[in-house]
N, C-alpha and C positions, 0 to 999 in steps of 0.2 A: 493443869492443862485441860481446856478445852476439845470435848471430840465428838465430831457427828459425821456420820456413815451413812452416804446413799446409796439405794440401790439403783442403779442406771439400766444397771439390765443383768440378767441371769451369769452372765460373763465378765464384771465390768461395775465395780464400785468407784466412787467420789467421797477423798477422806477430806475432812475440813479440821484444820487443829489452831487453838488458838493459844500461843505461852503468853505466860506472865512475865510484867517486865523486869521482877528479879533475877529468873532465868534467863532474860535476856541479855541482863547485865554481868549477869556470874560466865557466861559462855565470853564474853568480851574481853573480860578482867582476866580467864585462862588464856586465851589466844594470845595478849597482848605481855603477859607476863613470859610465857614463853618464846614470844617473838625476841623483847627485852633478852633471855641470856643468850640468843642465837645470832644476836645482829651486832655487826661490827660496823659502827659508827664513831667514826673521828672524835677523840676527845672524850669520848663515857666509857666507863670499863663494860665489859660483859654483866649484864643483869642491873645497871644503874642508869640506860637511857630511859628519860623521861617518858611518860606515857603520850606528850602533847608533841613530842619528838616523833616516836614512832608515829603518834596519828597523821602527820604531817606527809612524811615522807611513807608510808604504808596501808596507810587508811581506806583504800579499795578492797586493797588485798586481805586485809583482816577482814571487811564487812563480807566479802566473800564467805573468806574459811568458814567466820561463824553461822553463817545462814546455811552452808553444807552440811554443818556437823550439825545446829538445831532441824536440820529439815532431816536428815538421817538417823538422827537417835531418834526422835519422837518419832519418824514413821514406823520405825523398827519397834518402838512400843507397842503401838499401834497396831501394827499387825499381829504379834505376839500373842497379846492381850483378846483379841478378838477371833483369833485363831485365823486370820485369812490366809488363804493359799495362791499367793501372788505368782501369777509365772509372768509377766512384762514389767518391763522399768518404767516406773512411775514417771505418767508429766507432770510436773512442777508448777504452780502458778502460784508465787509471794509476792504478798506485800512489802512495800519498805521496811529494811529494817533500822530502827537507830535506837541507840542508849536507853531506857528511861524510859520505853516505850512496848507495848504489849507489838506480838510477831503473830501474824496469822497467814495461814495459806493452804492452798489445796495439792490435792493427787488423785489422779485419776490412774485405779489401774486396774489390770484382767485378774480373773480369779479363776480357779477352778470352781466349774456349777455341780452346783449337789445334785445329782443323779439319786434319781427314784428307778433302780434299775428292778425289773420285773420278768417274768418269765425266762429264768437263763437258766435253769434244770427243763432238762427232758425235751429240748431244742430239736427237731425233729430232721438229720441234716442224710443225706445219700450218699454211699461210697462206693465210686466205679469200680467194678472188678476188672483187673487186670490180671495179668500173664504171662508169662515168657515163652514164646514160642520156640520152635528149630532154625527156623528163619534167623530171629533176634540173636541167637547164639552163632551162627553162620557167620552172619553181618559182624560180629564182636570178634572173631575169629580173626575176618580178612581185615577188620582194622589192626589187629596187632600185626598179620602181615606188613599190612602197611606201613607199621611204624619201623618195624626191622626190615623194609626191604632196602637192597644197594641202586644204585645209579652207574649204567653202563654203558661208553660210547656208543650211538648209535651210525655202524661203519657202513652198513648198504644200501644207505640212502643220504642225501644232503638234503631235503626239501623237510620244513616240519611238518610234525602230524597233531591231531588232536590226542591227548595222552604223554605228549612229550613235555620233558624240562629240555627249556630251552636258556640258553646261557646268553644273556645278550649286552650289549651296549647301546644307551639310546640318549637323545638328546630332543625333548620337545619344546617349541611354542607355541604361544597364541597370538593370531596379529603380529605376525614377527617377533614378541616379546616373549622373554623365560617365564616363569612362574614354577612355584614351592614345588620340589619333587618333580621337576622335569626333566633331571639327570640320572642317568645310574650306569656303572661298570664291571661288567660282571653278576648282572644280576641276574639270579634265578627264578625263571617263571615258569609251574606245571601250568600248560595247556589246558583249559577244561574245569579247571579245580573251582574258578572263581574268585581263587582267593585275593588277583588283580582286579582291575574294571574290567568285567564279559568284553565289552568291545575290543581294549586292548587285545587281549586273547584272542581273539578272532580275528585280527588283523595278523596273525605273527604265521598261523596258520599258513602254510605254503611258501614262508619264503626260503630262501636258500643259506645254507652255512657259508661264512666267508666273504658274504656279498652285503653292500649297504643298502638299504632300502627305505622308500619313503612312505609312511604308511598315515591314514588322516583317519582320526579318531575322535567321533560327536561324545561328549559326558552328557548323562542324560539330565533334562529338567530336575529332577530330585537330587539331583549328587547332594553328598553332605558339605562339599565346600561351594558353598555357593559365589563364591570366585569362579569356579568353571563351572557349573550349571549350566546347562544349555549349548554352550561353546565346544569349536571345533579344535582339535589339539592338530597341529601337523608335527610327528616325529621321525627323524633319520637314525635308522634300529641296524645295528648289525649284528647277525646270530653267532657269537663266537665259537660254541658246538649245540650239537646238540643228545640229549641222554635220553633212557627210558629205564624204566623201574622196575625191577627186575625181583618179583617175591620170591620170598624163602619156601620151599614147601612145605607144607600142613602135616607135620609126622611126627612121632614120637620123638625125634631128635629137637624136631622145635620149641615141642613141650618143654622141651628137658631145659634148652638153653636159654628158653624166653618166658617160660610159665612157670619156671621151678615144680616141671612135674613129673611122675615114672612116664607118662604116657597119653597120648593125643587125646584118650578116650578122660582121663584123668582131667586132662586140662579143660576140656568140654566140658564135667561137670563144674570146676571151678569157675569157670566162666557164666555158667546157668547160673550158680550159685551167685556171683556176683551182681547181675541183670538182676535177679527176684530180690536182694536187698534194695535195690537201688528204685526197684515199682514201690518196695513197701515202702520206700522215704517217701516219691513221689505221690504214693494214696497217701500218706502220714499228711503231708502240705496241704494235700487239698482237701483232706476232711478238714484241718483246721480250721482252713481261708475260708470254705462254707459255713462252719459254724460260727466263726465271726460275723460274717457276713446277716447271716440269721440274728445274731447277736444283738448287731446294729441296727436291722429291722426292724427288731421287737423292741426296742429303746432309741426312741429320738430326741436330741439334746442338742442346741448352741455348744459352739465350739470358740474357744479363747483364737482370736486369730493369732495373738503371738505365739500360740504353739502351733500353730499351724505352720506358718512363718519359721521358726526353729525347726522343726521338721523337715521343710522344704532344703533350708540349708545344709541339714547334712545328708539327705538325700544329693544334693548338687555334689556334696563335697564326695561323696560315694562316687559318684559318674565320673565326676574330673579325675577320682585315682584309678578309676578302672582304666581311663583313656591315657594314662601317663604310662601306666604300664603296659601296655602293648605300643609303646612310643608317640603315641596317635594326640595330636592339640586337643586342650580342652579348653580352649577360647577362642576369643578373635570373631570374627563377621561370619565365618561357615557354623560357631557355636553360638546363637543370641543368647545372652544368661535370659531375657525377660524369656523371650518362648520359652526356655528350660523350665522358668518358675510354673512357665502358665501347664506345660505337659505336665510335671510333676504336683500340683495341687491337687487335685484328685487323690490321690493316692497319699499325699501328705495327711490330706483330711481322715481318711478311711482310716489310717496307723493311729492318729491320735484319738478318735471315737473309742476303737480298739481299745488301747492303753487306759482308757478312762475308764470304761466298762470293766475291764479285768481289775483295773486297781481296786473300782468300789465292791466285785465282789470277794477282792480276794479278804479287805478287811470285813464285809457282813459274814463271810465263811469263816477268817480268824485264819486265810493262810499264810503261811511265814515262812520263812527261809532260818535258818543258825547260822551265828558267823563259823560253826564246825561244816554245813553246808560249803559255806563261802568258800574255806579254804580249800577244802576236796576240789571243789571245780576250777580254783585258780591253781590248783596242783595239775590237774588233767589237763589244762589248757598250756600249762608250761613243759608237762614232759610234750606234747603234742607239736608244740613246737620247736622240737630237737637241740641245735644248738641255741636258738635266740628264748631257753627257756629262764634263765636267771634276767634278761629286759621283762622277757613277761611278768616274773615275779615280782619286779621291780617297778613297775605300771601299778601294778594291784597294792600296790604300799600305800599308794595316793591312795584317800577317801571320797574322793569324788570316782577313781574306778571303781571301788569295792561297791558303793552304793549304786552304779547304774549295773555292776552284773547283778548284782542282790535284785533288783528292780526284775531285770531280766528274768531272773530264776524263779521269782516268785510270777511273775506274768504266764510261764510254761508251766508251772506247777497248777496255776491256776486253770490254766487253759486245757490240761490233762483232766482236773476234776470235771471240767463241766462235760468234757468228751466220754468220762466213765457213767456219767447222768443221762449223756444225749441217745436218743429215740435212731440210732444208725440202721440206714434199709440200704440192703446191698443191690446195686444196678449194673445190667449189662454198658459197658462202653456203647458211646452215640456213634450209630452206622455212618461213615460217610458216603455222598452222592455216587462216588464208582461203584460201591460194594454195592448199593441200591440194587444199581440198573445190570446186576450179574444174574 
């Protein structure tokens, strides 16, 4: 076998292989022999049709197979042999192949580039000081109000207010015409919240319980369905009651029943307590994302677009499950997949830089992971997920999951040493423009 390796570019060789035509002929002679005991043809037993039979009635289809299986073993030599680190599927460009005849053809594929990575000890990166205020614990407070508080007929008045759930039935169109989501029965909207379209909200504002009303509602130029963009809804709403929200008071009983605590003052520290874990993860991210950030700075390299590409895709496939689970499409004309790709490349790019940097340092430092590692963390990840913890376990049996959490592990392991190396200067948080002008 003939082999010669260009280099096309730092990302990106050109294999050229050429076989002999005894190997051309030994690959023909297997195809065909087992075609012969698999093919049932009239009049020949199993494994005694002719070879000029079969070529007759199958002779695409074998020249096929054999050009797959010679352009696949030899490139897989090929790479092997040369140690390349192919992350794209190779384009193919062969010659004819026939009998008796020497086979040559190319491939072009991406590689991972050898990275000369340099200055990644002593990374000089800043960590905002943060805090937890009285305030911040207030505010964590009257959210758990919130989440325990009841909904109470509201009896001395009929007209809504801003702060109300209002209970409604409504039927909209556009242009005379229905469109997606323009029904609902009994549906529950707080006033205020947002959580509808603001204008809705604000149209519902003042009308009366019991009565039907005609309310005209613009969607603004940005909506994310760009089906109504711009357009005016006209809806006939009737308020079937309406409620207000009604919290529990802030007292030792609350503690007791909703914080699992002796007492209010108790639960306030648990609560602090919870807020200061929750700055330290958020300092934790962002010393990271800077020190990567630095990382990638100080090491500029060509990137394989196929992993960039890869990337991109499961970054989409991320967003579509986020969007599935809160019920919400994640397709169609209000979703472009291209604009998705084109938002998302940016950040597709920045993860795989990332990834590549850490990998080559984690080999020049020699860090590793144990498959004794591995299992510990697919143990904590399976009690963690409570009853669906034997699928977890059952996930990580495939070697293709063991090896991307391995990947994983060793990336944060990595990324832990360069942070116990890096140069960290503690900074006040950046004042914003209100706080200025006080």
């Amino acid at each position: 076998m003939k082999i010669d390796i260009d280099t096309v570019s730092s990302v990106q060789r050109k294999i050229r292989v050429e076989l002999p035509a005894d190997t051309v002929d030994q690959e023909f002679l297997r195809v065909y022999e087992s075609l012969s005991r698999r093919a049932k043809i009239k009049g020949f037993r199993p494994g005694k049709v002719p070879r000029s039979v079969l070529q007759r009635l199958y002779g695409d289809e074998v020249k096929g197979e054999v050009l797959s299986r010679l352009v696949e073993r030899s490139l897989s030599e090929v790479v092997k042999g040369h140690r390349l680190q192919v992350v794209s599927r190779p384009e193919i460009e062969a010659n004819d192949l026939e009998t008796g005849k020497t086979f040559a053809f190319s491939a072009v594929v991406e590689v991972k580039p050898e990275i000369q990575v340099k200055n990644y000890t002593g990374l000089a990166v800043e960590k905002v000081k943060l805090s937890v205020d009285q305030a911040q614990v207030e505010a964590a407070l009257h959210h758990l109000q919130e989440q325990h508080a009841q909904l109470e007929p509201v009896e001395d008045r009929d007209t809504v207010e801003a702060g109300d759930f209002a209970i409604l039935d409504f039927v909209g169109s556009v242009d005379g015409k229905p469109f997606p989501g323009n029904r609902g029965e009994g549906y529950p909207i707080e006033i205020g919240s947002g959580r509808a379209l603001p204008q809705f909200e604000e149209a519902i504002v003042g009308l009366k319980r019991g009565r039907e009303h005609t309310i005209t509602v613009a969607y603004p130029d940005h909506y994310f369905n760009r089906e109504m963009a711009g357009k005016a809804a006209v809806f006939s709403v009737t308020v079937q009651s309406i409620k207000k929200k009604v919290l529990p008071p802030l007292d030792d009983e609350f503690a007791k029943d909703h914080g699992d605590c002796a007492s209010l003052e108790e639960l306030k520290e648990k609560v602090r307590g919870r807020l200061e874990n929750e700055v330290e993860e958020i300092q934790a991210a962002d010393l990271k994302e800077k020190l990567l950030s630095r990382l990638i700075g100080e090491n500029p390299f060509e990137i394989p677009p196929a992993m960039v590409d890869r990337q991109i895709r499961y970054l989409m496939e991320r967003r579509q499950a986020r969007l599935a689970a809160q019920g919400l499409p994640s397709s169609g004309e209000q979703f472009p997949q291209e604009q998705w790709r084109k938002d998302l490349e940016p950040q597709a790019r920045r993860q795989v830089q990332a990834t590549l940097l850490v990998e080559k340092i984690a080999d020049l430092e020699k860090i590793e992971v144990s498959e004794e590692d591995v299992r510990l963390k697919i143990e904590e990840h399976a009690r963690a997920a409570g009853e669906r913890g034997p699928t977890v376990r059952e996930i990580y049996r495939q070697s293709d999951a063991r090896d991307d959490l391995r990947s994983q592990m060793v990336f944060e392991r990595t990324v832990g040493f360069l942070l116990e190396r890096a140069k960290v200067k503690e900074v006040d948080p950046p004042v914003d423009d209100r706080e200025k002008k006080r």
